[in-house]
N, C-alpha and C positions, 0 to 999 in steps of 0.2 A: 504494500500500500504506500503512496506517496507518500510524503510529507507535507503538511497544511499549515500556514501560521496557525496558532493560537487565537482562539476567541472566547479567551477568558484569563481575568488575570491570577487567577485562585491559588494557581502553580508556577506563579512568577519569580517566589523565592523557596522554591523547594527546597532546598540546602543552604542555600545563604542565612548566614547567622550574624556573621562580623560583619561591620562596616568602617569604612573610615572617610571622612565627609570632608569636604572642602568647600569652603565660601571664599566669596572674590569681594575685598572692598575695592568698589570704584571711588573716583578721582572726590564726586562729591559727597562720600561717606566718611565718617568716622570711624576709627578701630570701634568704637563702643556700640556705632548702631551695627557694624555688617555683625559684630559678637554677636547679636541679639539675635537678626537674621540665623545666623549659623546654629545657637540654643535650637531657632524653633524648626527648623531641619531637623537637629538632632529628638526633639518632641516627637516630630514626624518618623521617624525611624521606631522609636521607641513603640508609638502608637500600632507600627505594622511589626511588632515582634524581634526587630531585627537589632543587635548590641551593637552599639557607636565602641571601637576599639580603639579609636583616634581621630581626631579632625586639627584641619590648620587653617589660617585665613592667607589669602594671597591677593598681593596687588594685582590690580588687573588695571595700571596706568596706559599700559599700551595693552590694548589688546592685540589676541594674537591670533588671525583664522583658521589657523589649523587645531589649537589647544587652547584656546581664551586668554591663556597665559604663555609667558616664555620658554624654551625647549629646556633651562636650564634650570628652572622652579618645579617645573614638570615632571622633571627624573629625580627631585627631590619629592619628590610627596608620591611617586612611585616607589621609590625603596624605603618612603616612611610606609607604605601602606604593605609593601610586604613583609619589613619589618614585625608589622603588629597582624600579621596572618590574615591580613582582612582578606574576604571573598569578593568585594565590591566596594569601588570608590561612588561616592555618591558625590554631585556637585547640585550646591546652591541654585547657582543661573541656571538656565535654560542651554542644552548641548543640539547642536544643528546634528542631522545624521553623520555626517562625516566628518565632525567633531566627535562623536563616539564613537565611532571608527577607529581613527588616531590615535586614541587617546588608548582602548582598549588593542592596538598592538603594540601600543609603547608599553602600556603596563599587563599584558598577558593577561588580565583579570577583565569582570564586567565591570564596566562603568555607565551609570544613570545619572538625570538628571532630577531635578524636585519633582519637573512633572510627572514625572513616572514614577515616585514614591505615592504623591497621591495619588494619579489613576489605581493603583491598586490597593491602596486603602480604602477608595469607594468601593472600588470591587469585591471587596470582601462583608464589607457594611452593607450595600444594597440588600435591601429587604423586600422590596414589590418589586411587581415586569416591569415599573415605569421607569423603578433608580436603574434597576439592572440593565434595562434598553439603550439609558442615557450612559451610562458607565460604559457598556460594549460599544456606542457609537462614537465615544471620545477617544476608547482606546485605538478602533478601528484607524480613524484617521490621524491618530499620533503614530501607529505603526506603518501607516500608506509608505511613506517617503523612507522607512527605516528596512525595507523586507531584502535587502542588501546582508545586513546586518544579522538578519534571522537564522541566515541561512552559513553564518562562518561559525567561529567557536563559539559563541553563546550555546549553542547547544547543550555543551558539559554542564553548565548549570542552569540550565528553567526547560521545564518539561515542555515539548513539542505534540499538544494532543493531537489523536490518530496517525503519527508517523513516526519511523524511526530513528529520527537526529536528521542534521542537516551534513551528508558527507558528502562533496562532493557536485554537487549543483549547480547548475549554469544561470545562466543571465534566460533563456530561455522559460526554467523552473520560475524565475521570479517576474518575468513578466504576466505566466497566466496566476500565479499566485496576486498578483496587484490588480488581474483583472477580478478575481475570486473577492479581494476585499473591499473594489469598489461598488461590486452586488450587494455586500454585504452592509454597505454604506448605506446603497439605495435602499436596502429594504429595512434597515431599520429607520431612517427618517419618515419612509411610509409607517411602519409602525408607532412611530414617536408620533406622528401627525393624527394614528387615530386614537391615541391615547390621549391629545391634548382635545379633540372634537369631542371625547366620551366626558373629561375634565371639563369643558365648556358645556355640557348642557349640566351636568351636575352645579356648576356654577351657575346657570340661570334660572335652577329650581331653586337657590340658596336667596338669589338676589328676588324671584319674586314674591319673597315671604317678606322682603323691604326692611331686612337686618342689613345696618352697618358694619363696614369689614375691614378688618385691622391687621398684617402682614407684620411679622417677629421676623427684625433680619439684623444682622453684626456681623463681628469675629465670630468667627471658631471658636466654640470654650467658654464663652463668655454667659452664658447660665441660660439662654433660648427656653430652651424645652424646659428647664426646669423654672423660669417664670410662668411656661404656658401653664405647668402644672399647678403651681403655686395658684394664682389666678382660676382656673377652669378644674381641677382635680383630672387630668387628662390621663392621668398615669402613662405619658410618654417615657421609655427607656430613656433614663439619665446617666453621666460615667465621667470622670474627671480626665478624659483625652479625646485630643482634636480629631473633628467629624464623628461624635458618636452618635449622631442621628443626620441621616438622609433625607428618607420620605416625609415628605409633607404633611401636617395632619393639624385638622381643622376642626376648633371648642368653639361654643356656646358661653359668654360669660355672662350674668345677670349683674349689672352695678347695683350698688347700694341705692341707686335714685328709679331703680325697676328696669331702665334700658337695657338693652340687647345687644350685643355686640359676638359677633363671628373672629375668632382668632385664629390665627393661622404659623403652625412655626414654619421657618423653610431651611434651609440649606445652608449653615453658616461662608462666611467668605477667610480669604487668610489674603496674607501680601504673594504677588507675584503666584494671585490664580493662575492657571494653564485657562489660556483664550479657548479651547478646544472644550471645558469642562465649560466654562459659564456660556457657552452656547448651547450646551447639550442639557444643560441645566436648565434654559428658558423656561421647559414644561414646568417645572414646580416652583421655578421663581416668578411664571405665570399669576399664581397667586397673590404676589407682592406687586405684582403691575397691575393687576384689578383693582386691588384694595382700596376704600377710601382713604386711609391715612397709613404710615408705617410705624412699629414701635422699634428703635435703634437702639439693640441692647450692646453697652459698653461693659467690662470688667474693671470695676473702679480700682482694683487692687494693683493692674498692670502698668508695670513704668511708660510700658508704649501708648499708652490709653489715645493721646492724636494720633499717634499713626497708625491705630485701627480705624480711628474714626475716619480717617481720610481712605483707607482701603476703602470702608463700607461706601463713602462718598463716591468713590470711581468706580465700585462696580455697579452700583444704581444711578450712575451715570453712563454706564457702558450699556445697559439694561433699557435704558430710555427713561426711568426715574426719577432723575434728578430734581427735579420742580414738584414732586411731591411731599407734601405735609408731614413731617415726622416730629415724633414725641422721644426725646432721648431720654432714656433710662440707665442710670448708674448703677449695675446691678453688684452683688457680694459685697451690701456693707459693711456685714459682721466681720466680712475678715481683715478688713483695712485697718491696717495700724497706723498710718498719720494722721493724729489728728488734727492737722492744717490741708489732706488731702481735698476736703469738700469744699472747704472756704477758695480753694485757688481754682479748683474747676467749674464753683459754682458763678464765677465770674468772668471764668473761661463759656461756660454756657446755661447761662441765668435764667431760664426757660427748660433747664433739666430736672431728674426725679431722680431720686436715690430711695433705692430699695435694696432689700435681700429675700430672695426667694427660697433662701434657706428658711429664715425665722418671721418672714411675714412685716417686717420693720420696712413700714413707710409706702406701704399696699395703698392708704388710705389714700395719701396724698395722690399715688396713679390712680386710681378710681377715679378721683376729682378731675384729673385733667385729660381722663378716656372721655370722661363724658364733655367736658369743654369742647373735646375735639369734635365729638358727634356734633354737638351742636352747631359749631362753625359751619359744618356744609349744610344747614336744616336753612326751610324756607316755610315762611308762618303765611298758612291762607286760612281760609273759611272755606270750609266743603257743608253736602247734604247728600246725605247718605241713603239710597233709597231701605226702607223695612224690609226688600226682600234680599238686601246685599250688605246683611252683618256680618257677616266674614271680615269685611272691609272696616268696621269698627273695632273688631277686636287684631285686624293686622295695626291696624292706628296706633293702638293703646299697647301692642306688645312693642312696636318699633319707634316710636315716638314720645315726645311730649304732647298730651293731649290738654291744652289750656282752657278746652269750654266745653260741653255738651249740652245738649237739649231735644230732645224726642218732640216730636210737632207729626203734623197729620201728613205732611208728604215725604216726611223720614226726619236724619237724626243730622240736626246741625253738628258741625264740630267746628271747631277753631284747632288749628295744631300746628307745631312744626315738622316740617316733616324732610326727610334726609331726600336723595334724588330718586333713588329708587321705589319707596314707595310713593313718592308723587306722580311717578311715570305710571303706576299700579292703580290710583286715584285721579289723574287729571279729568274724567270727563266729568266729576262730580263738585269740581271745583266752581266758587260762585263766585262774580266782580266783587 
């Protein structure tokens, strides 16, 4: 039987145990921030199982297109990495194919790049067809340009399902292999397409019930799922390492003032996503581009706390987002130890919430400004309600403020504010 690329990343690190990681500070970093970069790589690593056995930071003042770096820093972090028995060097940046190429015959060993640490941390984490579709279709096309590569010594280490290693194989074998995964591209975007049309009418049974909807997006880590729970009792799987939830899933919160609100967590972001994942990702960050308003959950305990915030800002600017209404939430405040932390970022962004989804401190005050926020998109009319279309009064009274009623002979006056969607639910009943 031939051999097929892989269309799944399950068995990406079958034996690989050691790693040894390298990050590049560029010209306009700091030794202290690319450090922090290279920590959350090494996070990353840890999250997929695999022991960091050493890592180094290197200039990357000139780059260099064959290795990113110099031929002569190169063969130093090659014999620091077999020094420490690693099985695979992992780099920070992003490696072009033949940049990994290069790189993995100068050092005999696999070498990867972030992105393909994450691609296969989703891939193990996907939980429904939808993460799983979106996960196969990112990986697909991060391997298009790579099936070169598949086909030399990587073999020895990452299992080749249905075939037996790559010995031997021509430029021929990889062409129909390339045409193999661009079917395989095609058909899972048709699949992805009719999972977002099955997603869309589920969405327009949500939106005709004329519940307002509110989209949970951040970092990585930064306590998502476990606000959604705190908030709604969602009982979402919670876990203290980056991406441990994918799928989307979507509560019911009842505020204290009676309103409605539909929450929704999605897909946390990191710095230096793979443009391949937040494309593929659209389906479930779908959600977040519906939603009336977003809640941007921060980790207040994190040094980097801007430069999440500004990740979160470019990929919902990358997304088409940007000019969408967001409520930022400081989430874990039980665990912050400065106590000047809040005073400097409450003035950094003076319209923020600090909570802890841990111990329920400072819920209240988000309750208060969910519902602020409903209110801002509500528009206050008079309607009259015919007697035989009370469905329509008790949609009023579940999704809105109702500021007046009154029952009369040709139905039930109301006065309300009402969000867009149930106004669009109500407009023929509306009076000058």
């Amino acid at each position: 039987m031939k051999n097929v690329p892989p269309q799944s990343t399950a068995d990406l690190y079958p034996r690989v145990e050691r790693a040894y990681l390298v990050g590049l500070q560029h010209p306009a970093e700091t030794v202290e921030e690319a450090t922090i970069l290279l920590d959350e790589l090494q996070e990353l690593a840890d999250t997929l199982g695999v022991t960091v056995v050493g890592r180094t930071l290197a200039k990357a003042t000139h780059p260099n297109p064959r290795l990113l770096i110099g031929s002569g820093r190169a063969l130093e972090i090659v014999a620091a990495a077999r020094s420490a028995d690693a099985q695979v060097i992992v780099f920070d940046d992003p490696l072009g194919p033949s940049q990994q190429r290069n790189w993995e015959a100068l050092a005999d060993l696999t070498v990867v790049d972030r992105e393909e640490i994450i691609l296969d941390i989703f891939g193990r984490r996907a939980q429904t067809r939808e993460a799983s579709l979106q996960i196969a279709l990112a990986r697909a096309q991060y391997d298009l340009p790579r099936l070169a590569r598949k086909w030399t010594h990587l073999s020895r280490q990452r299992g080749m399902r249905g075939g037996t290693g790559a010995r031997g194989e021509g430029e021929q074998q990889i062409e129909v292999d390339a045409r193999l995964v661009r079917t395989r591209i095609g058909r899972l975007h048709e699949q992805l397409e009719a999972v977002r049309r099955k997603r869309a009418v589920q969405r327009k049974q949500r939106t005709r019930k004329g519940v307002p909807t509110c989209a949970i997006v951040g970092y990585t880590n930064a306590g998502k799922s476990s606000l959604l729970n705190r908030l709604t009792g969602a009982g979402v799987a919670t876990e203290d390492k980056l991406f441990a939830t994918l799928d989307p899933t979507t509560r019911r919160l009842v505020l204290p003032d009676h309103r409605e609100l539909l929450l929704s967590d999605t897909v946390g972001f990191i710095r230096k996503l793979p443009h391949t994942l937040i494309q593929a990702f659209k389906a479930t960050l779908e959600e977040a581009a519906v939603a009336d308003f977003l809640l941007e959950v921060i980790d207040v305990t994190s040094p980097q706390v801007e430069a999440h915030h500004e990740t979160t800002r470019q990929v919902l600017a990358e997304l088409g987002m940007a000019a969408k209404n967001r409520i930022i939430v400081f989430n874990k405040l039980d665990a912050l130890s400065d106590p000047f932390a809040v005073q400097r970022l409450r003035r950094r962004f003076p319209d923020s919430v600090f909570v802890s989804a841990r111990t329920g401190e400072g819920l209240a005050n988000l309750h208060r400004r969910l519902s602020e926020e409903i209110e801002r998109g509500l528009t206050t009319v008079n309607l009259l309600i015919p007697h035989d279309r009370y469905e329509l009064v008790a949609l009023l009274h579940r999704s809105c403020p109702v500021l007046s009623e009154k029952a009369g002979d040709a139905g039930v006056e109301i006065r309300a504010a009402l969000p867009p969607d149930t106004l669009a639910a109500v407009r023929d009943f509306v009076q000058a």
